[in-house]
Structures are given as structure tokens and as C-alpha cells.
N, C-alpha and C positions, 0 to 999 in steps of 0.2 A: 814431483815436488817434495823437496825433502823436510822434513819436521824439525821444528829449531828446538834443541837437546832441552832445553829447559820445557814444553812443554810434552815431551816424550812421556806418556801414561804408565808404559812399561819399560820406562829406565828403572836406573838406579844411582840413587843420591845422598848425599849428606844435608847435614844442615851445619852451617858455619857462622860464627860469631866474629867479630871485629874487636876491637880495644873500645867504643862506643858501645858495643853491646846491642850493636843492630844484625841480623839475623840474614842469613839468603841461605837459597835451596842451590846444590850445588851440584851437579851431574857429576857420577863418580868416577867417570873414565875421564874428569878433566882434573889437572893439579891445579893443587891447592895454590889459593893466590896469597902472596906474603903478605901478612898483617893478618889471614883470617885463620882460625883451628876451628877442626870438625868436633863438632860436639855430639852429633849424632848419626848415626847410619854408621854404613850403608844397609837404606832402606827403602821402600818405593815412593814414589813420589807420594803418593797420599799419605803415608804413615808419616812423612816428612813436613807434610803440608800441616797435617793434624799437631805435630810436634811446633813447629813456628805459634801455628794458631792460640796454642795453648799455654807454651811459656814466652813469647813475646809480647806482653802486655803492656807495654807504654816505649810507645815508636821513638820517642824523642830521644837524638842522644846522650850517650851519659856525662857529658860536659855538660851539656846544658841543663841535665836535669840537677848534676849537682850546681853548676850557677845560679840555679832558680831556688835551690833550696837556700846555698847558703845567704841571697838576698834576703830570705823569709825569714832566715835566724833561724830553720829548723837543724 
């Protein structure tokens, strides 16, 4: 049974951003998909995980969160 690359413990990965500013972990021996850049790695999957965990803090994309703001007049 073969292990699907994204939960591979002792791979090695990036972590990549979109133009929304939503975040995935990204096994490094696959290319990069158009529209995302690596911001981080290559690094293990946990230092990557840690890294998500840490600076993704508001899931919502950034269209919407700036539609929401500029509704609020912020």
C-alpha cells in the first residue's frame, strides 16, 4: 500500500501561497502548480505544518475579507 505524498512524515515540502492568500503544504519533488509560490521550505513536513499553523490565521480569502471590510467602511 502505497502512502499518499501529502501525508508522507518523512518527505519533504514546501509551503505555498495563492493570490487569496490561502496556504497548502506541498511535497517537493512535485512542481509548483501555476498561480501558487513557495514561501517556505524545503522543509519536513512538521516544520511546514508548524509554519501554516502559525502564519495562517484567518482562512477566509483575501477577496472576501477585503469585501467584508470595505462593507464595514474599515
Amino acid at each position: 500500500m502505497s502512502v499518499n505524498p501529502f501525508d508522507d512524515e518523512d518527505g519533504r515540502f514546501y509551503v505555498l501561497i495563492n493570490e487569496e492568500e490561502q496556504y497548502s503544504l506541498w511535497p517537493a519533488f512535485a512542481e509548483i502548480p501555476n498561480g501558487w509560490t513557495s514561501i517556505f521550505g524545503e522543509e519536513s513536513r512538521a516544520a511546514c505544518i508548524d509554519y501554516i499553523t502559525e502564519n495562517w490565521t484567518d482562512m477566509r480569502p483575501k477577496s472576501l475579507r477585503v469585501a467584508m471590510a470595505e462593507r464595514a467602511g474599515v
